[in-house]
C-alpha positions as CSV (number, residue, x, y, z in Angstrom):
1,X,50.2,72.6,-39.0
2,X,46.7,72.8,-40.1
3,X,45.7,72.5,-43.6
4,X,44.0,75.2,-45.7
5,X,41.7,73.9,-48.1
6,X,41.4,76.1,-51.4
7,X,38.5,75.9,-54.0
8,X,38.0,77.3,-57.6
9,X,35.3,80.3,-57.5
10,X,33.9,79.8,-61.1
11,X,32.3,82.8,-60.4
12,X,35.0,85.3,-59.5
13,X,37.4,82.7,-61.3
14,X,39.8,82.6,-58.5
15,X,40.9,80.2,-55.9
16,X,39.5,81.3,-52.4
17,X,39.9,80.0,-49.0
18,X,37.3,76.9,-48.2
19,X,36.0,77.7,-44.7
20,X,33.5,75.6,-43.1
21,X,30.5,76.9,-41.2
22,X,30.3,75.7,-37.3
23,X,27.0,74.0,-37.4
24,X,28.5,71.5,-40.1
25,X,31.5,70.9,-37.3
26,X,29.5,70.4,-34.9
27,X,27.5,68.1,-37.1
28,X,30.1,65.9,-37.8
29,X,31.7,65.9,-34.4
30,X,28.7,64.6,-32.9
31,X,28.0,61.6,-35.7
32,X,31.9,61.1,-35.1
33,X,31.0,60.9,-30.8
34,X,28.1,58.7,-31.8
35,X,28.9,56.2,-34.3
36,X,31.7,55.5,-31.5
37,X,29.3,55.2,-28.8
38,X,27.4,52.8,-31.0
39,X,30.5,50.9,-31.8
40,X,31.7,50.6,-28.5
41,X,28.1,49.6,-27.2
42,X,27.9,46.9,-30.1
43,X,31.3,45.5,-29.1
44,X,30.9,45.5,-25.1
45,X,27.5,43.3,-26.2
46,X,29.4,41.3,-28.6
47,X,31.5,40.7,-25.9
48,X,29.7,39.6,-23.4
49,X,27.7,37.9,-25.3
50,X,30.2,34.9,-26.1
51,X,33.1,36.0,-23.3
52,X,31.7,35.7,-19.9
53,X,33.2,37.5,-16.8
54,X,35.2,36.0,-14.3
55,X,32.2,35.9,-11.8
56,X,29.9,34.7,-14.6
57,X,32.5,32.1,-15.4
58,X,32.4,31.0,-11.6
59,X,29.0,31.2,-11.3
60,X,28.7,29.1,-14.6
61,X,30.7,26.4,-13.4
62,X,28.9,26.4,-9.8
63,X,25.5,25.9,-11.5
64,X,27.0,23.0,-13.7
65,X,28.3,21.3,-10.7
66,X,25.2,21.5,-9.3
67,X,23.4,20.1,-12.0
68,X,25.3,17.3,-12.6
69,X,25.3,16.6,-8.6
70,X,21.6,16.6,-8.6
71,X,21.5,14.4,-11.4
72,X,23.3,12.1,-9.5
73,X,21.2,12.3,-6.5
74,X,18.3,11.6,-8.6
75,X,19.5,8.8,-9.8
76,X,20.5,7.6,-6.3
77,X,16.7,8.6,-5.0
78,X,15.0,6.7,-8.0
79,X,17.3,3.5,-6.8
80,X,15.6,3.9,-3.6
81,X,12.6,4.5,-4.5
82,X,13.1,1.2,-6.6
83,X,14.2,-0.9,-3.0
84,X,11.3,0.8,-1.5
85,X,8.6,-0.4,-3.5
86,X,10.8,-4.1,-3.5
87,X,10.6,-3.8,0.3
88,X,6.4,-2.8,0.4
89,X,5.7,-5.8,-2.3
90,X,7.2,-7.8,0.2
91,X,5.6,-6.5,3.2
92,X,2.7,-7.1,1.5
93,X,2.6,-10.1,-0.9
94,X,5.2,-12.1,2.0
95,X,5.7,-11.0,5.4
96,X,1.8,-10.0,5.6
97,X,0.0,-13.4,3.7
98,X,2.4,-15.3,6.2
99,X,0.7,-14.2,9.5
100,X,-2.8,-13.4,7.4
101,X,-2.3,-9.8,8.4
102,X,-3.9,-6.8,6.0
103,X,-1.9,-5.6,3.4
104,X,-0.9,-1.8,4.1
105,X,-2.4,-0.1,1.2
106,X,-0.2,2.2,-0.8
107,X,-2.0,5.4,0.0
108,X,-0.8,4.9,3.8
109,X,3.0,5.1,2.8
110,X,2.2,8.2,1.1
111,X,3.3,7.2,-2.3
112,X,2.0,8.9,-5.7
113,X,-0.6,6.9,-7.1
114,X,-0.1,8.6,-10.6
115,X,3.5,9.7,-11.5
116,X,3.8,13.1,-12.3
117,X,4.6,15.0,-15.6
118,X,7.5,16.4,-15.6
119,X,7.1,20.4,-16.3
120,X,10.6,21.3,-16.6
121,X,13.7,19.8,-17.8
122,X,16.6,19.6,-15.3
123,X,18.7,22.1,-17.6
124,X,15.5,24.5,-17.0
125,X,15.2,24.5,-13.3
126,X,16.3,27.2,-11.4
127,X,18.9,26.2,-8.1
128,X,15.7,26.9,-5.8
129,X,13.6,25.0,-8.3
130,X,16.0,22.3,-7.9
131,X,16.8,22.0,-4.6
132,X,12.8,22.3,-3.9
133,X,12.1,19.3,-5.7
134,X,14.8,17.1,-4.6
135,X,13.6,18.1,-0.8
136,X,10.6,17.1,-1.7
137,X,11.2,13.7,-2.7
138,X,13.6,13.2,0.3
139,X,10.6,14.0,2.4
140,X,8.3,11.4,0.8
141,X,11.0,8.9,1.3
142,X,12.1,9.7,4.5
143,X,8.4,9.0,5.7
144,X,8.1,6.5,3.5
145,X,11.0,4.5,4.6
146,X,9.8,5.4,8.7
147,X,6.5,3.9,7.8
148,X,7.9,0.9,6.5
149,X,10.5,0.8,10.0
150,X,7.2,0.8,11.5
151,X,5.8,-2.1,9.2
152,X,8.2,-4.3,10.2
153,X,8.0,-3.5,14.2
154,X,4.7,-5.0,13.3
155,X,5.7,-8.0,11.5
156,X,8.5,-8.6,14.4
157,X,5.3,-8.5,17.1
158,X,3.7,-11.0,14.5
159,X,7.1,-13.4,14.7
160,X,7.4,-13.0,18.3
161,X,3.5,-14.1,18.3
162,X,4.2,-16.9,15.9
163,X,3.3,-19.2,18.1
164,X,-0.3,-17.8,19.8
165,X,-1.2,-17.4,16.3
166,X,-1.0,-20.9,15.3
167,X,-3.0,-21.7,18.4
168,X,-5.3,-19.8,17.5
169,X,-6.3,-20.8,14.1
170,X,-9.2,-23.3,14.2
171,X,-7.2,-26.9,12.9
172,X,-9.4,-29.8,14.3
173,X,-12.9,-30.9,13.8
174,X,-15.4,-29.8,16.7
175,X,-16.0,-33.7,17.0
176,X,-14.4,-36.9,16.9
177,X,-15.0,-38.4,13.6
178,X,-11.8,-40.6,12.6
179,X,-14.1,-42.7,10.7
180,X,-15.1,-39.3,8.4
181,X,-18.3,-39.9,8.5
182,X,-20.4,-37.3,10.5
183,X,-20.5,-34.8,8.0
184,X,-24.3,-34.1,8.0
185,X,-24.4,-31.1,5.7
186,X,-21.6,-28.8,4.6
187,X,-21.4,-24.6,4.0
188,X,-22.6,-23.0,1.0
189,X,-26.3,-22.6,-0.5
190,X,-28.7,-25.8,1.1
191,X,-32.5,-27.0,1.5
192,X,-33.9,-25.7,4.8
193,X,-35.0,-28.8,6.4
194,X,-38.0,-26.9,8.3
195,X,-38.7,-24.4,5.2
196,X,-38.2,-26.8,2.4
197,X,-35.9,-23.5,0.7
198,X,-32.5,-22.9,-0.6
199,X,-30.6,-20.8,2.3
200,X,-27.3,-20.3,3.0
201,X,-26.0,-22.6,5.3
202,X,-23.2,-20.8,7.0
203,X,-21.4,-23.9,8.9
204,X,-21.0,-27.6,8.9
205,X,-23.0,-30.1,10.6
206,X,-21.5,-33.0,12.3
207,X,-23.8,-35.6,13.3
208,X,-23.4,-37.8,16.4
209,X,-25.1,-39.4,19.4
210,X,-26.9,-36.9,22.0
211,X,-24.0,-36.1,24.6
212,X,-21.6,-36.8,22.3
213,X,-18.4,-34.0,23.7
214,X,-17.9,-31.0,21.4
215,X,-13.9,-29.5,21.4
216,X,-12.8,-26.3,21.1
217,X,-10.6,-26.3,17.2
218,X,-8.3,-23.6,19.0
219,X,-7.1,-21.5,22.1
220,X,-9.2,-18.4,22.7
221,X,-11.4,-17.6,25.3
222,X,-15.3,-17.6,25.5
223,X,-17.6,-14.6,24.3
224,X,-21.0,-16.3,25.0
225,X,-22.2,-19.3,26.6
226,X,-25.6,-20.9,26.8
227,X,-28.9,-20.3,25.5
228,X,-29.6,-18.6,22.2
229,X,-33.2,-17.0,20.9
230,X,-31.4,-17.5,17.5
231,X,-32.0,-20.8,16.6
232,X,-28.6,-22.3,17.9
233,X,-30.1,-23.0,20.8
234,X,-27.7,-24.0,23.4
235,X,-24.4,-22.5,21.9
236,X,-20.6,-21.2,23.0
237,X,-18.6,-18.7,20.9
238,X,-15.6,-18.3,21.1
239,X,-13.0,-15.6,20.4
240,X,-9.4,-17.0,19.1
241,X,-7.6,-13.1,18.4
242,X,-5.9,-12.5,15.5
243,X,-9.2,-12.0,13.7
244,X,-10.6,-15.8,14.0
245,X,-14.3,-17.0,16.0
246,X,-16.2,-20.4,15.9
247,X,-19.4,-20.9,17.1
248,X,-21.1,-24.3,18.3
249,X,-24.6,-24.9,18.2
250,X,-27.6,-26.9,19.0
251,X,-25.9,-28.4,22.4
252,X,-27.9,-30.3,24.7
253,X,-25.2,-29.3,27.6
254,X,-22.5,-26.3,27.7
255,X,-19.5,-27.0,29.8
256,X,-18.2,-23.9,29.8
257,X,-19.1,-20.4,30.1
258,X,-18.3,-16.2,29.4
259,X,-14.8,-15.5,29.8
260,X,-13.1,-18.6,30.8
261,X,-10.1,-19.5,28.3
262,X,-10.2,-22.5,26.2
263,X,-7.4,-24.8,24.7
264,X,-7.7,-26.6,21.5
265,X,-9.1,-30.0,21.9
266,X,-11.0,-29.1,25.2
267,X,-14.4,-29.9,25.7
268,X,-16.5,-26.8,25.7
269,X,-20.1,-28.9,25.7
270,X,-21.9,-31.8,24.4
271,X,-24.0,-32.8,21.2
272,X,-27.8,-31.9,21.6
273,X,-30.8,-30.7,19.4
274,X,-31.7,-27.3,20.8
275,X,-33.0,-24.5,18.7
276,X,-33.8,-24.7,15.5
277,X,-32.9,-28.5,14.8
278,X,-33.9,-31.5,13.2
279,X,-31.8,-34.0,15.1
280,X,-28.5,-34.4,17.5
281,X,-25.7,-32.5,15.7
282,X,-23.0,-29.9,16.3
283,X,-23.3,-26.6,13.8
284,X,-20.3,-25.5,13.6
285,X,-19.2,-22.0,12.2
286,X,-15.6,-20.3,11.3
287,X,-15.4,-16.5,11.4
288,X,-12.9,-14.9,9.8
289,X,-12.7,-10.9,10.0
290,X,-15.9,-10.3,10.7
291,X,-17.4,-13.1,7.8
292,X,-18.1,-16.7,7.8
293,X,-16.3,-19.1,6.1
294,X,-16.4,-22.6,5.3
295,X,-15.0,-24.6,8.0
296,X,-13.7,-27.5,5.8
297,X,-10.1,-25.8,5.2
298,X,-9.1,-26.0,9.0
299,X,-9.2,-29.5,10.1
300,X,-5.4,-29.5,8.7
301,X,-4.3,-31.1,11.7
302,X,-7.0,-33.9,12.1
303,X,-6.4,-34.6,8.3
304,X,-4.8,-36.1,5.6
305,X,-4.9,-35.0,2.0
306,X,-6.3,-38.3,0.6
307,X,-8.8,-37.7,4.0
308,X,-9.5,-34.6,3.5
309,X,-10.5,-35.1,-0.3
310,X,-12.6,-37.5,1.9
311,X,-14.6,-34.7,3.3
312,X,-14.9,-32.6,0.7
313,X,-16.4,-35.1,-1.4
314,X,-18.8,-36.2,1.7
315,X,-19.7,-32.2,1.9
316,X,-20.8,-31.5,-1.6
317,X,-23.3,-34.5,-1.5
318,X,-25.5,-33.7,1.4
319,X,-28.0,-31.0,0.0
320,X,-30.2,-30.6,3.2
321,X,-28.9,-29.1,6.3
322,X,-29.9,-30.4,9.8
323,X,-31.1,-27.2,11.0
C-alpha cells in the first residue's frame, strides 16, 4: 500500500495531504535512470579495465608466446650472426692469405657496416612489426651465408689448384749464381748509370758473361718476346696466372717466343746488353697484381736463410743500377 505523506499547514494550522508535482517525479526518476547508467558504465570500465575477456585473455597469451618465441629466435640469429662473422674473418685473414687471393670485402656479403639503433623495444612491437624485422634479418643471413657457400666453392677451386699455384709463383733466381755473387744492383730508389740521378729501379740486376742462359723462375706461358723500344732491349715476359709476371731484359738472344709455355728452370734466352745498358746483365722484374715488386723474396727455393741474408745484404750495397 502506498504511503500518504502529511504535512503541518502553519497557515491554515492543519495537517494536509503532501502531493508532489509531476515535473519533480520525473525529475528524480531520470537522475535515478542516470546515476545508474553512470554506475553501470563506471563498473563495465572498471571491469574491463583489470578483468580481461576470454578472447582478450587468449589473445594475451598468444602475443606473449610470441614474444618470448621471438626472443628466442633472436637470440638464436645473433649466434649466427656471431659464426658468420667467425666464418668471413676466416675466409679472409686464413683461407684467402693462404692462396694470396683478395679478401672479400664486407660490403659484398651485404652486412651492416654501422649497427642500427634500435627504435622500439621488443615489448613495443606490434606482431607485423615483429615478424617484419625478424624476416628481415633471415634474409640478410640467408644471402649472407649463400655468399659465403659461394666463398668457399672458390677456395675449394684454389685447393684443387694448389698445386699450379705453386708453379706459378716465381721461386728461383733468373740465373745461376750458387756462388751469390751476381747481384749487380737490387730494387728500390738507385743512381741512373747513364743519367747520373736517383730513379727507381724496379728489378734486380744479375751480372754474368754475355750468353750466359737466363731461366724462367716459374710455369706460365710467354706474353712478349724479342725486341723492346723500351730500353730492355731484347726481352721475354712472361705470364704465370694467379696474378704473378716477370720480365727479362737486356738479352743478347731470346730462345723463346709469344705464346709458347714455359716451365720453371727453362731457358727462355741468354745474357746480353741490349737497350738501355751499361754492360752484360739480366734485369729482372716481379709483377704482382698489376705492381712491381722486389724480386728478392722469391728465390725461396734456390736459398737458404743464412744465404739469403746473403743477398740481401749484397742488394742494399750496390747504389748504381746497370741500366
Amino acid at each position: 500500500m502506498k504511503k500518504i505523506k502529511y504535512f503541518f499547514n502553519t497557515h491554515t494550522l492543519r495537517f494536509e495531504k503532501a502531493e508532489v508535482p509531476l515535473r519533480v517525479r520525473l525529475l528524480k526518476t531520470f537522475g535515478f535512470v542516470l546515476a545508474s547508467l553512470i554506475t553501470a558504465i563506471i563498473i563495465v570500465l572498471l571491469i574491463f579495465q583489470y578483468v580481461d575477456s576470454p578472447k582478450e585473455k587468449l589473445l594475451r597469451q598468444q602475443n606473449e608466446s610470441f614474444k618470448a618465441n621471438y626472443s628466442v629466435l633472436q637470440d638464436r640469429v645473433k649466434q649466427l650472426e656471431l659464426q658468420m662473422v667467425e666464418l668471413e674473418n676466416r675466409d679472409n685473414d686464413v683461407y684467402r692469405s693462404i692462396f694470396e687471393a683478395d679478401p672479400i670485402p664486407d660490403s659484398a656479403r651485404l652486412k651492416q657496416m654501422e649497427a642500427k639503433k634500435e627504435i622500439l623495444s621488443i615489448q613495443n612491437l606490434t606482431s607485423t612489426e615483429l615478424t617484419d624485422n625478424m624476416a628481415s634479418q633471415l634474409n640478410r643471413l640467408s644471402l649472407r651465408v649463400a655468399f659465403q657457400d659461394s666463398s668457399y666453392a672458390e677456395i675449394n677451386n684454389m685447393v684443387k689448384n694448389k698445386e699450379k699455384l705453386l708453379k706459378a709463383i716465381p721461386a728461383i733466381q733468373p740465373i745461376s749464381n750458387k756462388d751469390l755473387n751476381r747481384i749487380g744492383s737490387s730494387f728500390g730508389y738507385r743512381t741512373d748509370p747513364i743519367y747520373k740521378n736517383i730513379r727507381m729501379h724496379q728489378g734486380m740486376d744479375f751480372t754474368a758473361p754475355s750468353g750466359t742462359p737466363i731461366y724462367a723462375t716459374a710455369d706460365g706461358v710467354v706474353e712478349a718476346a724479342g725486341f723492346s723500344p723500351d730500353g730492355y732491349g731484347n726481352k721475354v715476359v712472361i705470364n704465370h696466372g694467379f696474378g704473378y709476371q716477370t720480365l727479362y731484359g737486356h738479352m743478347i738472344k731470346v730462345n723463346t717466343q709469344t705464346g709458347q709455355s714455359v716451365s720453371r728452370g727453362q731457358v727462355i734466352g741468354y745474357v746480353g746488353s741490349t737497350g738501355k745498358s751499361t754492360g752484360p746483365h739480366c734485369h729482372y722484374e716481379v709483377i704482382k697484381r698489376g705492381t712491381k715488386v722486389d724480386p728478392i723474396y722469391y728465390f725461396y727455393n734456390d736459398l737458404t736463410p743464412e744465404q739469403f741474408d746473403r743477398i740481401l745484404k749484397a742488394a742494399a750495397n750496390n747504389k748504381q743500377s746497370l741500366d
